[in-house]
Wavefront OBJ file of the C-alpha trace (Angstrom):
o trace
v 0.000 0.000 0.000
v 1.248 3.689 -1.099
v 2.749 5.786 2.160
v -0.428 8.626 0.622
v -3.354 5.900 1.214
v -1.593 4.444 4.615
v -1.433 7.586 5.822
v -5.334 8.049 4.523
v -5.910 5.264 6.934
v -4.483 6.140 9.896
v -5.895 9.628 9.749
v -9.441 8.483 8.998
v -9.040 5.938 12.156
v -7.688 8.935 14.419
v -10.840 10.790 13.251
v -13.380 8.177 14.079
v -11.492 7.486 17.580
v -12.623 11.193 18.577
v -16.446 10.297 16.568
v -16.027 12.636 13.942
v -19.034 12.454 11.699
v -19.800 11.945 8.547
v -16.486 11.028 7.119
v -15.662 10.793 3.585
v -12.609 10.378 2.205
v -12.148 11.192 -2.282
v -9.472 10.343 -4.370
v -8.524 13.847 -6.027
v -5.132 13.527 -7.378
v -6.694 12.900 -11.113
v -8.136 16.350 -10.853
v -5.951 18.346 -8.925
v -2.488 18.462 -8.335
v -3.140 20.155 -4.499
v -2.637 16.953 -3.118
v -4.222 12.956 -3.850
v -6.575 12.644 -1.194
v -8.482 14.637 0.938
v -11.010 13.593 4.131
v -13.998 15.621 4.395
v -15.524 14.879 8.234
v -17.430 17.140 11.107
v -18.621 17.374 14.634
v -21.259 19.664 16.168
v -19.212 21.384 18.768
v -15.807 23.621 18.632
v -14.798 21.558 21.367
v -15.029 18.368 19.712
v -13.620 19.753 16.353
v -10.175 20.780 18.428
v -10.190 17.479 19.655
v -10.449 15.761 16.342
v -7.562 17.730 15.058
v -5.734 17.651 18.044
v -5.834 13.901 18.040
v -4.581 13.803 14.520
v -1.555 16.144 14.908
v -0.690 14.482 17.662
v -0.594 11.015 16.605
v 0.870 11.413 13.382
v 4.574 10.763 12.982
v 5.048 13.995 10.562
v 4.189 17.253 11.690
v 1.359 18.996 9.252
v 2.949 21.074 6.492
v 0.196 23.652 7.340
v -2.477 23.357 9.764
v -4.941 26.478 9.751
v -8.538 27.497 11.069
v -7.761 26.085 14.349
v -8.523 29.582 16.391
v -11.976 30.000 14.886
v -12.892 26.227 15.096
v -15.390 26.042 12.372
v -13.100 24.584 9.960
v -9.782 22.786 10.675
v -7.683 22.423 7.486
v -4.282 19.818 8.424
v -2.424 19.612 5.577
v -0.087 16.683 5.025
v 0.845 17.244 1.245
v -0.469 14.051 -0.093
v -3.784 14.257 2.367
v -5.605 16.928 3.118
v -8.349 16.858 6.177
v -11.059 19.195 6.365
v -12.314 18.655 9.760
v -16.407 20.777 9.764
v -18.749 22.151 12.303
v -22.109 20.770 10.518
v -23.313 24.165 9.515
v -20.229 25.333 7.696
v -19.997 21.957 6.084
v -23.087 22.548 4.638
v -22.520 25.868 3.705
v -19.046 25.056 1.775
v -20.372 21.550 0.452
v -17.017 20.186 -0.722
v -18.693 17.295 -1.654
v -20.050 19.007 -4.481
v -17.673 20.824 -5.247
v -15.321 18.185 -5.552
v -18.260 16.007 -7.316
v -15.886 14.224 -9.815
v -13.323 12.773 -6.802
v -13.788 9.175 -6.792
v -15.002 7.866 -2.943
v -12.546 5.566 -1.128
v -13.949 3.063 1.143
l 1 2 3 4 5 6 7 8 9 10 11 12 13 14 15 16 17 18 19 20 21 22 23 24 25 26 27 28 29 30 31 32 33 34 35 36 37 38 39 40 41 42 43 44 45 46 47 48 49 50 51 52 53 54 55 56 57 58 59 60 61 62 63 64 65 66 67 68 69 70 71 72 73 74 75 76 77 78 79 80 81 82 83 84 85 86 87 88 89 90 91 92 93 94 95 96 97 98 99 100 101 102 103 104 105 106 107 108 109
C-alpha cells in the first residue's frame, strides 16, 4: 500500500477514535495536483472539532505542512501534502459543500 493511502488510513481511524461524523474520504489527485486525497468529516461542537484535530496532529509521525482554522474552530484544514483533512462544524460543512464541489473525486472506502 502507497505511504499517501496508509497515511489516509491512519488519519481516517484517528478521526473516528474522537467520533467525527460523517467522514468521507475522495481520491482527487486525477483532478488536482493540491494533493491525492483529501477527508472531508465534522462534529457539532468547537470543542469536539479541536479534539479531532488535536488527536490527529498528535498522533501522526510527521508534523502537518500547514495546519490552519484552528482559532476559529469552524473549519480545521491539516495539511499533510499528499492528504488533506477538512475537519467541519455541521453548519459550515453545509454551507461550503465540498462534496459538491469536488463532485468528480472518486469515494474511497
Amino acid at each position: 500500500m502507497s505511504k499517501p493511502k496508509l497515511l489516509l488510513k491512519e488519519i481516517c481511524s484517528l478521526a473516528q477514535e474522537k467520533k467525527a461524523e460523517n467522514i468521507k474520504m475522495l481520491d482527487v489527485s486525477n483532478i488536482t495536483s493540491i494533493a491525492d486525497y483529501f477527508i472531508i468529516c465534522s462534529a457539532s461542537n468547537p470543542i469536539q472539532l479541536k479534539a479531532i484535530a488535536d488527536n490527529i496532529s498528535e498522533k501522526i509521525k510527521e508534523a502537518p505542512f500547514r495546519k490552519e482554522g484552528y482559532e476559529n474552530a469552524n473549519w480545521i484544514i491539516l495539511d499533510y501534502i499528499d492528504v488533506v483533512v477538512h475537519l467541519f462544524l455541521d453548519e459550515t460543512r453545509s454551507y461550503y459543500d465540498l462534496e459538491r464541489i469536488w463532485f468528480d473525486a472518486k469515494a474511497v472506502k
